[in-house]
MILOLUM-693132 format. One line per 3 residues: number of its first residue (from 0); their letters; for each residue x, y, z of N, C-alpha, C. Coordinates in steps of 0.02 Angstrom, whole numbers, plus 50000, padded with zeros to 5 digits. Atoms other than C-alpha are relative to their C-alpha. Layout:
<atoms>
NUM> a> X:Y:Z:X:Y:Z:X:Y:Z ~ ...
</atoms>
This chain:
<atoms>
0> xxx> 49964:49937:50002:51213:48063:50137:50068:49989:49968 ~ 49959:50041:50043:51365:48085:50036:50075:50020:50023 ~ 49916:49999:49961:51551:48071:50103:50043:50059:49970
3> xxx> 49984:49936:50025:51610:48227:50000:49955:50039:49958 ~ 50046:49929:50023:51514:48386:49961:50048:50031:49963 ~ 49950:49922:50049:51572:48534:49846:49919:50047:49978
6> xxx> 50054:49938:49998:51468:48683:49877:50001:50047:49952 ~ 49983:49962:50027:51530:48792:49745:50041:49982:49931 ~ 49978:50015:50063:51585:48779:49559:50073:49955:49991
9> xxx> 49932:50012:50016:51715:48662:49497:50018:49961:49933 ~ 49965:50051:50078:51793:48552:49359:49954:49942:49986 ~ 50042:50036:49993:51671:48433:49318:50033:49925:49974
12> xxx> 49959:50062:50048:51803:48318:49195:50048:50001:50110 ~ 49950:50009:49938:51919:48329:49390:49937:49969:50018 ~ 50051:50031:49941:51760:48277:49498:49992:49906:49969
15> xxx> 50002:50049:50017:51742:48135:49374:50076:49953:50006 ~ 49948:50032:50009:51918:48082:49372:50030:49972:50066 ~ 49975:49988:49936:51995:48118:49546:49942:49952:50045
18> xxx> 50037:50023:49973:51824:48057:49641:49970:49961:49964 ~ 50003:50046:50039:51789:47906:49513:49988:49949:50056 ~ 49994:50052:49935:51712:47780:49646:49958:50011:50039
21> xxx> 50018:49991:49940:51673:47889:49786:49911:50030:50003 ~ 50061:50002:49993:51513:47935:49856:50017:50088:50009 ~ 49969:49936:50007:51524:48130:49788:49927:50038:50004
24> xxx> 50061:49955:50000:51371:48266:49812:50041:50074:49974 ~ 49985:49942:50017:51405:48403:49702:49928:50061:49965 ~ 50043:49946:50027:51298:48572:49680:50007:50070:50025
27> xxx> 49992:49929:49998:51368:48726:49650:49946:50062:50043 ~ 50038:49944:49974:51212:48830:49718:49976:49952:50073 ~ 49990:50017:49933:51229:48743:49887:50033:50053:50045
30> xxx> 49972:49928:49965:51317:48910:49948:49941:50049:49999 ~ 50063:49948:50011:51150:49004:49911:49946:49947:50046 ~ 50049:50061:49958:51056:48856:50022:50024:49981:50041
33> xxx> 49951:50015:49914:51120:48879:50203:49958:49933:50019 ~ 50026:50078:49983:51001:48728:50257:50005:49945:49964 ~ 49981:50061:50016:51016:48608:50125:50065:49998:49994
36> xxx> 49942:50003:50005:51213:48643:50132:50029:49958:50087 ~ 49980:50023:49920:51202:48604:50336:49973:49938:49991 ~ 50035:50095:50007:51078:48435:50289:50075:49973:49973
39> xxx> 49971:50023:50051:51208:48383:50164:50080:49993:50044 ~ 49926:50005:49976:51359:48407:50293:50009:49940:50062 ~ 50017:50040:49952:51289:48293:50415:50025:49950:50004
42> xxx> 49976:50050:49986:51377:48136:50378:50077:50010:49951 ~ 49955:49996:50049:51507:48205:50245:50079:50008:50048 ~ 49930:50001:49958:51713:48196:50280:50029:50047:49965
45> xxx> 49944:49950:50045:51775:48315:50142:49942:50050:49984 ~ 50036:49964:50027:51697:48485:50103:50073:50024:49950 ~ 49956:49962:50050:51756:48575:49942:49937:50071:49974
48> xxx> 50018:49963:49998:51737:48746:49936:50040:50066:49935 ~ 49964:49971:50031:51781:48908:49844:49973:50066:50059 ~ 49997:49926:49937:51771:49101:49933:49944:50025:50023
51> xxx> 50061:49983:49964:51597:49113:49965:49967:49946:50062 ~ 50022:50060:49952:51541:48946:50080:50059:50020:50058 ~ 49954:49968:49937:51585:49034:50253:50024:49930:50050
54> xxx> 49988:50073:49961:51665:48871:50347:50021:50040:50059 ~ 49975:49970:49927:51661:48936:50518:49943:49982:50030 ~ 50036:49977:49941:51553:48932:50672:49920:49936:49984
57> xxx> 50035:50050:49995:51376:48844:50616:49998:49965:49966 ~ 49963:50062:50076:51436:48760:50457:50020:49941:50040 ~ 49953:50040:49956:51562:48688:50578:49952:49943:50036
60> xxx> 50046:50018:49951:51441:48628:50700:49946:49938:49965 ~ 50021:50041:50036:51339:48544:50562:50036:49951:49974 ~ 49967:50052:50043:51472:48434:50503:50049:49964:50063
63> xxx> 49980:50030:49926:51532:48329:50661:50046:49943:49967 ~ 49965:50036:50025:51622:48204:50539:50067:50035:49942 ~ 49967:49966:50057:51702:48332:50432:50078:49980:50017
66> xxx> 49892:50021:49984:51928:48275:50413:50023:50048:49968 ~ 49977:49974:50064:51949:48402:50267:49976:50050:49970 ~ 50008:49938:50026:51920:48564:50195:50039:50031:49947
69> xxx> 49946:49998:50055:51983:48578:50006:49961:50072:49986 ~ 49999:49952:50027:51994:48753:49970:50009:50000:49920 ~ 50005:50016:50087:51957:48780:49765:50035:50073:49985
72> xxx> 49963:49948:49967:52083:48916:49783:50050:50029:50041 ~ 49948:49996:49964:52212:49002:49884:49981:50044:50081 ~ 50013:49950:49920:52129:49140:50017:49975:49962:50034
75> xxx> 49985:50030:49951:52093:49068:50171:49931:50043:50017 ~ 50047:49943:49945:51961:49228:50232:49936:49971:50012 ~ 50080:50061:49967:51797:49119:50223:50015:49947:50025
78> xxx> 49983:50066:49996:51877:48980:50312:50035:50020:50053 ~ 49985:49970:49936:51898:48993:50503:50037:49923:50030 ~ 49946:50058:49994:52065:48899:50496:50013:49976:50058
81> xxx> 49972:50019:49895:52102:48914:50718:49937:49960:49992 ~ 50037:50036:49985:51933:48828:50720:49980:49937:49985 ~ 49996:50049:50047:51945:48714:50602:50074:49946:50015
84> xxx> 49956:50022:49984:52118:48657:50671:49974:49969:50095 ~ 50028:50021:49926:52049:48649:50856:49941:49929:49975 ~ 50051:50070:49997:51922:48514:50778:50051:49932:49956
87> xxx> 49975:50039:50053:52053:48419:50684:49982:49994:49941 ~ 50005:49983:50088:52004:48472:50508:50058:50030:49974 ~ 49956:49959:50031:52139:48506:50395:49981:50030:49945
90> xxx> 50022:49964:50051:52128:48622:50265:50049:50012:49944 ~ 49954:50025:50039:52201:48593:50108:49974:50059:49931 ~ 50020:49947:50058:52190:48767:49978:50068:49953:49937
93> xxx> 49978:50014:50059:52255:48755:49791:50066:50062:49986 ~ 49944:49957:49997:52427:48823:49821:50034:50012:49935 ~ 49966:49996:50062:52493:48904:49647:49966:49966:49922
96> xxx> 50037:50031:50057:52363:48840:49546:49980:50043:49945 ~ 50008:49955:50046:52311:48986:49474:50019:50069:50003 ~ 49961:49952:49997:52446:49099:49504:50003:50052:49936
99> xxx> 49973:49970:50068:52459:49134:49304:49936:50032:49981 ~ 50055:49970:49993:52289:49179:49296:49990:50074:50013 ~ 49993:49918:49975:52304:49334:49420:50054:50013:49976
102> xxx> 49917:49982:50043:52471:49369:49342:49978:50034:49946 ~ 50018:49980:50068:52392:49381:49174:49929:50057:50005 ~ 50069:49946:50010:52230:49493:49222:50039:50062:50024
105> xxx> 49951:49930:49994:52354:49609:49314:50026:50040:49947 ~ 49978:49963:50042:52442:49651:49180:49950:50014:49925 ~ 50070:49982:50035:52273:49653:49063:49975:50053:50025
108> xxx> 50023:49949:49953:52207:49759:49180:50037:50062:49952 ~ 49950:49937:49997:52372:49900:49167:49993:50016:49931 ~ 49981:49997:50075:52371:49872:48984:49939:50027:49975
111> xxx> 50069:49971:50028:52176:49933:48962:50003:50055:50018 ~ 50012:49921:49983:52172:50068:49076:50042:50033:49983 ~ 49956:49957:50022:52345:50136:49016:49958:50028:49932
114> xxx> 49998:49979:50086:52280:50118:48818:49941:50040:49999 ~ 50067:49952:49987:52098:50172:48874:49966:49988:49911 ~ 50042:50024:50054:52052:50129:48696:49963:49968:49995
117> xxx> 50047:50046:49978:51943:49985:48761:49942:50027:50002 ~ 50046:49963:49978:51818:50107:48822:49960:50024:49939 ~ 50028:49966:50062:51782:50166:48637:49953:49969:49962
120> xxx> 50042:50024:50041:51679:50034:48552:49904:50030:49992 ~ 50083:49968:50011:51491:50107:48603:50007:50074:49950 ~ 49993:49935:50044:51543:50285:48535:50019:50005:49917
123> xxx> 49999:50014:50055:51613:50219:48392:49960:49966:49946 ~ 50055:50058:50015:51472:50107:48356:49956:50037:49978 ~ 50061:49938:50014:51373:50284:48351:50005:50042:49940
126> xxx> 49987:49940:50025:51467:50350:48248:50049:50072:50010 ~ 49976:49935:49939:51559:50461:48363:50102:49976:49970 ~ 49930:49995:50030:51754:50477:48331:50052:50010:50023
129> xxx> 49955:49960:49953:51838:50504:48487:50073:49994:50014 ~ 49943:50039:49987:52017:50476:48437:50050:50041:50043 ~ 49957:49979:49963:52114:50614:48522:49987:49991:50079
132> xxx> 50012:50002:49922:52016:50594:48682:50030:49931:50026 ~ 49985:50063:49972:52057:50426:48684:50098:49965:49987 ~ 49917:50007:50007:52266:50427:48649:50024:49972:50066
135> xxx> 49967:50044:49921:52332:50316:48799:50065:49993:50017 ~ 49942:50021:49975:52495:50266:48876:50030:49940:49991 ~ 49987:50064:50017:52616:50129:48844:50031:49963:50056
138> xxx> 50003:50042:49935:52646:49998:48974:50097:50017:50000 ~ 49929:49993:49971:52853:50007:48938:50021:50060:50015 ~ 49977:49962:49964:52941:50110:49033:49976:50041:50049
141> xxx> 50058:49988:49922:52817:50129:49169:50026:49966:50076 ~ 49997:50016:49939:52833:50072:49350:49964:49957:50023 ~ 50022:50096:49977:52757:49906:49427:50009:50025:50076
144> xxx> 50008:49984:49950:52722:49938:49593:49956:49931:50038 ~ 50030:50045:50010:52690:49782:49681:49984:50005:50093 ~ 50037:49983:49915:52598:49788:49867:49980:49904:50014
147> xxx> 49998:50057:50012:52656:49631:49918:50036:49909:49961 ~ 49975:50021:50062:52781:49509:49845:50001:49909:50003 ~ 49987:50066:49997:52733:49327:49861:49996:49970:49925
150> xxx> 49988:50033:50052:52721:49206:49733:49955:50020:49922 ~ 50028:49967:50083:52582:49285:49598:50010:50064:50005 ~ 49956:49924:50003:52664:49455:49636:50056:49990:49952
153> xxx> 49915:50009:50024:52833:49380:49577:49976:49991:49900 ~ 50030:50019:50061:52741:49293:49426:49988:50075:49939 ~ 50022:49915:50053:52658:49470:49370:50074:50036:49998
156> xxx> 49966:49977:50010:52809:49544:49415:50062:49984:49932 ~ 49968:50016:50084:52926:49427:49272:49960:50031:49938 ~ 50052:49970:50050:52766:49495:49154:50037:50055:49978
159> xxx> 50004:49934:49995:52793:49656:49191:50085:50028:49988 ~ 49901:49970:50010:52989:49667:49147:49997:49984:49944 ~ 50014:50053:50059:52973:49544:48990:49981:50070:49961
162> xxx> 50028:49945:50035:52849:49708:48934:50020:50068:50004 ~ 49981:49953:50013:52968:49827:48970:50009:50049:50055 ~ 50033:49926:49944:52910:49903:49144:50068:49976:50046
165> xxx> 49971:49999:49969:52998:49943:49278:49976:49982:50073 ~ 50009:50028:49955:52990:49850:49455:49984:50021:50081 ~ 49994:49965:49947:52951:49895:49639:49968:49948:50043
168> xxx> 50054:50037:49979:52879:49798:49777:50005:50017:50081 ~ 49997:49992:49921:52833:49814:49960:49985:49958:50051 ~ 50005:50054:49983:52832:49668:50063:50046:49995:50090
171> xxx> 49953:50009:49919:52891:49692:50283:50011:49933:50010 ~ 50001:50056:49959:52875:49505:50292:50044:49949:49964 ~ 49965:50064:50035:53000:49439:50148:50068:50028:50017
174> xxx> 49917:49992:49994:53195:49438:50182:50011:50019:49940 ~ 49958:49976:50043:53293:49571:50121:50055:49971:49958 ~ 49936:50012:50046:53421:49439:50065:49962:49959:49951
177> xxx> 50029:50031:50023:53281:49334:49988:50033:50002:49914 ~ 49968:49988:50032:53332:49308:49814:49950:50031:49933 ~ 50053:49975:50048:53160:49355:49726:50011:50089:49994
180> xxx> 50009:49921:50005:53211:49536:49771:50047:50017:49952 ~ 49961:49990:50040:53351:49521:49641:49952:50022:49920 ~ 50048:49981:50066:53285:49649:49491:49960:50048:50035
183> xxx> 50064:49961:49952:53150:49724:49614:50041:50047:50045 ~ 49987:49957:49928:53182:49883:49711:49947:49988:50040 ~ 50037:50016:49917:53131:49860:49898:49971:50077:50022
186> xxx> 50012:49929:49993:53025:50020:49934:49944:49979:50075 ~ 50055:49980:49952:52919:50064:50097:49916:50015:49979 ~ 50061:49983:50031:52729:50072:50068:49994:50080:49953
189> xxx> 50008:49955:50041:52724:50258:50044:50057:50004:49945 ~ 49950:49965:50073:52873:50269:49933:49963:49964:49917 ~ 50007:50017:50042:52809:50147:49828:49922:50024:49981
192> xxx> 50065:49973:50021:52634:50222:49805:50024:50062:49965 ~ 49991:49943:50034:52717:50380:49759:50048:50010:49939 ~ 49969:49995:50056:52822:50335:49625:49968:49923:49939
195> xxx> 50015:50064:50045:52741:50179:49546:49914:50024:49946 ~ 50069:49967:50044:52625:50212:49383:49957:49944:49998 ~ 50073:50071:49993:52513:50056:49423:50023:49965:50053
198> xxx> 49996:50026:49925:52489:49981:49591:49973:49933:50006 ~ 50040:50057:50010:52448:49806:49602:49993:49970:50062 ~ 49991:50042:49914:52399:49721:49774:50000:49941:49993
201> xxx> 50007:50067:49977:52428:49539:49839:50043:49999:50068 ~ 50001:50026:49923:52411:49535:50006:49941:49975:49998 ~ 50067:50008:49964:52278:49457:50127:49972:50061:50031
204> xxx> 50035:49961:49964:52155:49543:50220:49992:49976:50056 ~ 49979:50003:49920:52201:49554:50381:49978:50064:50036 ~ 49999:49924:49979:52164:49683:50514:50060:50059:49995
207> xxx> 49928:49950:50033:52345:49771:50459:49972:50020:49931 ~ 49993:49979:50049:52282:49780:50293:49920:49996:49962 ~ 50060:49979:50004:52086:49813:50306:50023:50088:49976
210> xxx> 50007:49905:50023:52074:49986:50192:50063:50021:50009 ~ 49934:49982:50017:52264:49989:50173:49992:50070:49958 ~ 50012:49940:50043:52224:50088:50033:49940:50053:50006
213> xxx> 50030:49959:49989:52135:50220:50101:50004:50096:49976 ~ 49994:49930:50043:52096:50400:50036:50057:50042:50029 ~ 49939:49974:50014:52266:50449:50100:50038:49948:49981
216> xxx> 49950:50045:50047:52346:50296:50018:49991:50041:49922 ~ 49992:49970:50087:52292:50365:49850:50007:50062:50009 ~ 49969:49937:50025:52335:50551:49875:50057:49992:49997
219> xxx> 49946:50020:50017:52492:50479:49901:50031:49994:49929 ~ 49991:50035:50060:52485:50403:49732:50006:50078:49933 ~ 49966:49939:50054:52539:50508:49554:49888:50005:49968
222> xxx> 50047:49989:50011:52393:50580:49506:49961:49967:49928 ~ 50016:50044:50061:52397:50480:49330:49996:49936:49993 ~ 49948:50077:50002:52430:50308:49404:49915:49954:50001
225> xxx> 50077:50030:50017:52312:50164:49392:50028:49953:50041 ~ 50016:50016:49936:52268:50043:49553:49958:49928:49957 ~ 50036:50072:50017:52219:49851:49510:50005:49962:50072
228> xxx> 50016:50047:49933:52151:49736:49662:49970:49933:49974 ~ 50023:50062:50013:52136:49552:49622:50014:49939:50053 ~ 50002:50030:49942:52178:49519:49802:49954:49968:50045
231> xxx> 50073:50008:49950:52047:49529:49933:49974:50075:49984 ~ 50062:49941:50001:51897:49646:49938:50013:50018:50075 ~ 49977:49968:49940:51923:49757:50090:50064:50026:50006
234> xxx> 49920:49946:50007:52113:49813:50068:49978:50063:49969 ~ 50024:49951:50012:52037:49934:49993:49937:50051:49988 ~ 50081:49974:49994:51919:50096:50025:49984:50012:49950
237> xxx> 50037:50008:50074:51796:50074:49883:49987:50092:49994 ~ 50019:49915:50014:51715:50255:49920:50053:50042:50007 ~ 49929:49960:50013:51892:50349:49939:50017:49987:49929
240> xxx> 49986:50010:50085:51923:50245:49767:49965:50054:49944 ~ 50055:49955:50028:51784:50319:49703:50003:50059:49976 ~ 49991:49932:49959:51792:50477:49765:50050:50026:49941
243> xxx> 49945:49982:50014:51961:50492:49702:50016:49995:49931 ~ 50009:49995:50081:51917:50436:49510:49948:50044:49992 ~ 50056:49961:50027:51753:50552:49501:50052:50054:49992
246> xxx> 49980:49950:49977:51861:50685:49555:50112:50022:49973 ~ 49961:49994:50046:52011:50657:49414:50083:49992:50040 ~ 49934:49989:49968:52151:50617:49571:50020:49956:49977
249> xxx> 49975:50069:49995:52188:50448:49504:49992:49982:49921 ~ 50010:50023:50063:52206:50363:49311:49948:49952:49997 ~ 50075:50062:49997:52089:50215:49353:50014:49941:50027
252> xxx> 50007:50052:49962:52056:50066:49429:49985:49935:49970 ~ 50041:50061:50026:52041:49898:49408:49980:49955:50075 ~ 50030:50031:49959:51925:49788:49538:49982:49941:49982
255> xxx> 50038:50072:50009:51888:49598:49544:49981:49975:50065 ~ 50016:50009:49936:51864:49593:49733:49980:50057:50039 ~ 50040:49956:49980:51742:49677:49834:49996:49993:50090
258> xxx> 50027:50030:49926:51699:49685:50032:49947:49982:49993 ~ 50076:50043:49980:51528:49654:50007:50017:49937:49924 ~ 50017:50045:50064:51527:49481:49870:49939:49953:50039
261> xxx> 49998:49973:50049:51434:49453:49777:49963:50093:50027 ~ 50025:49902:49997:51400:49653:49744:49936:49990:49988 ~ 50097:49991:50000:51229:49700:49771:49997:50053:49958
264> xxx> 50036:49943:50029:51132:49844:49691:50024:50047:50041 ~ 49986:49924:49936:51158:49945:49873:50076:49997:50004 ~ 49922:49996:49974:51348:49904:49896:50043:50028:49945
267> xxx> 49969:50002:50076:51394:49916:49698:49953:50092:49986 ~ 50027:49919:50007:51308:50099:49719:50034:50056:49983 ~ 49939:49977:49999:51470:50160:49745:50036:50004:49934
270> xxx> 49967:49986:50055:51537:50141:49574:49935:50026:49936 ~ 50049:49985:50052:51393:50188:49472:50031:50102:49963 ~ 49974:49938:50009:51455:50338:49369:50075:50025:49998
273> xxx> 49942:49981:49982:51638:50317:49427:50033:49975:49911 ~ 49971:50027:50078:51759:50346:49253:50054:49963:49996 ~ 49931:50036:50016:51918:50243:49205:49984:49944:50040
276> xxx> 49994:50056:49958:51847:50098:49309:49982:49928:49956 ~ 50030:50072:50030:51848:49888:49268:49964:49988:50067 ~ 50028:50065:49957:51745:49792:49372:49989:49933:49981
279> xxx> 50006:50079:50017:51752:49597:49372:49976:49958:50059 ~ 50033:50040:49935:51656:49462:49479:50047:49972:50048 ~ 49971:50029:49985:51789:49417:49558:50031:49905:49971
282> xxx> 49986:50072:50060:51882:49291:49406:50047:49988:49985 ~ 49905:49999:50024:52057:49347:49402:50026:49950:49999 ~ 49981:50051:50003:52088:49198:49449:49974:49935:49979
285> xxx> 50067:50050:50027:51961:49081:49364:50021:49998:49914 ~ 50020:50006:50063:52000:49044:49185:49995:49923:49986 ~ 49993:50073:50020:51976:48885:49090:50058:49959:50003
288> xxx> 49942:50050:49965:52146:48808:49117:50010:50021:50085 ~ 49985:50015:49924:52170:48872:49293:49949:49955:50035 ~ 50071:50038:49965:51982:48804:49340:50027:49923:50002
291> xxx> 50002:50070:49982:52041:48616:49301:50065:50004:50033 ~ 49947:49992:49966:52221:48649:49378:49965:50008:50089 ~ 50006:49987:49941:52143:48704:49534:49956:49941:50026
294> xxx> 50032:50065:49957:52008:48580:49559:50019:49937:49994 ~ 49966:50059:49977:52122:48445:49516:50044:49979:50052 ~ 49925:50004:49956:52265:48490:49633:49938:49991:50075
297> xxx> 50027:50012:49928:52110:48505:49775:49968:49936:50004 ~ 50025:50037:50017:52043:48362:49726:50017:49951:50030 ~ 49933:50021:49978:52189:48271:49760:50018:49993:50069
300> xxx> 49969:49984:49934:52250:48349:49911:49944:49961:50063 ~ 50055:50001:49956:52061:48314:49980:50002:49913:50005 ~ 50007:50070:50026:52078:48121:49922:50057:49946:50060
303> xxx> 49954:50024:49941:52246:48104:50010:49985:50001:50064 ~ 50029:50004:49944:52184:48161:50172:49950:49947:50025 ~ 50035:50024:49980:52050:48062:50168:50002:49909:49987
306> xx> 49977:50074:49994:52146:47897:50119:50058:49988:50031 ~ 49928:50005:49975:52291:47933:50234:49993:49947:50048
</atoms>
């Protein structure tokens, strides 16, 4: 059996470099194979994971040698940290690894659904000509609305000035004297829903902030504004979302996190039909330089632990 697992996609040039030596079991579709993922934990000391491999409860239970839990990533929500601490496992996520990542889809995001020109290639492809329908908005001198202001909030937020916009953020848990708030007005949830022309979340999902954004979070909101989530899936209600783009209250959305992942046919039902919307597998944070940044830094972190 092999002394570190990795259940879920990673760097393959890091696995070779970082674990050069060790006795490594790697296979991504080990998260889709609850029993050969519990065989495989049986004698192992390091799991490496990303947001789907639920480490809690019988995972746990299967791995009686486990020291280490390298998050390939930063959320924490599949990863039942009090329990994992009660067994002496530490858990070691990829803090700031791919901060620039979500930074950069955020403001991709604001910049499509403002221009809405994106949307035009099939019609044009036909033949079709739809240039007045499709006249869009320009990102400067817009509003930045940030739900949330830790470290890839701050990131998007430098973006989002650089291009001209204007700043906002809402955050009960960072000091008012903090110095990141210099530049940023400090607004209350609703204020800042009601004056910000793009809403961007980074928070967790917590029970405070399960369906935060709920169908009176967005009546709140300007009826032209546009709503990007590259947080967690569950801050926000998908069918109020919905709802609220069929029904012309809202500019559009952008989604890369879902409550149900991956989206099914029955859960992803919900957007079928809905207009001004992106959907993404959840990648915001996944590109080719963040991918080896992240699984090197866990790599690492997982290596130290386990030669301390």
């Amino acid at each position: 059996m092999s002394d570190i697992v990795i259940s879920e996609f990673m760097d393959e040039a890091a696995i070779a470099e970082v674990f050069a030596g060790r006795d490594v079991l790697y296979d991504p579709a080990l998260v889709d194979r609850p029993e050969a993922l519990a065989a495989a934990l049986a004698d192992c000391r390091a799991l490496l994971v990303r947001n789907r491999t639920q480490v809690r409860g019988a995972l746990l239970d299967a791995a009686p040698k486990l020291r280490v839990v390298g998050r390939l990533g930063v959320g924490l929500d599949n990863i039942d940290v009090e329990a994992c601490a009660a067994r002496g496992i530490i858990v070691r996520p990829a803090t700031g690894a791919n901060d620039l990542s979500v930074a950069e889809y955020v403001i991709t995001a604001a910049l499509m659904l403002l221009r809405r020109a994106w949307f035009a290639s099939e019609p044009v492809a036909a033949g079709a000509w739809p240039r007045m329908a499709l006249i869009g908005r320009e990102l400067a001198g817009k509003r930045l609305g940030l739900v949330g202001f830790g470290a890839i909030a701050r990131l998007t937020a430098d973006k989002a000035r650089a291009l001209g916009m204007d700043v906002a953020a809402f955050d009960p848990f960072l000091a008012e004297e903090h110095p990141a708030w210099a530049g940023v007005e400090r607004l209350e949830l609703a204020g800042l829903l009601a004056s910000s022309d793009v809403v961007s979340l980074h928070t967790p999902l917590t029970p405070q902030t399960r369906r935060m954004i709920d169908a009176a979070a967005i009546a709140g909101m300007k009826p032209d504004a546009i709503l990007i989530n590259a947080a967690r899936g569950g801050v926000v209600d998908e069918a109020a979302l919905a709802q609220a783009l069929k029904a012309g209250r809202l500019g559009g959305a952008a989604l890369d996190v879902f409550e149900t992942e991956p989206v099914t046919a029955a859960s992803g039902a919900v957007f079928q039909g809905v207009p001004n919307l992106i959907l993404t597998p959840h990648i915001a944070g996944v590109t080719e330089e963040s991918n080896v940044r992240v699984s090197t830094v866990t790599a690492r972190a997982v290596i130290a632990v386990l030669d301390a």
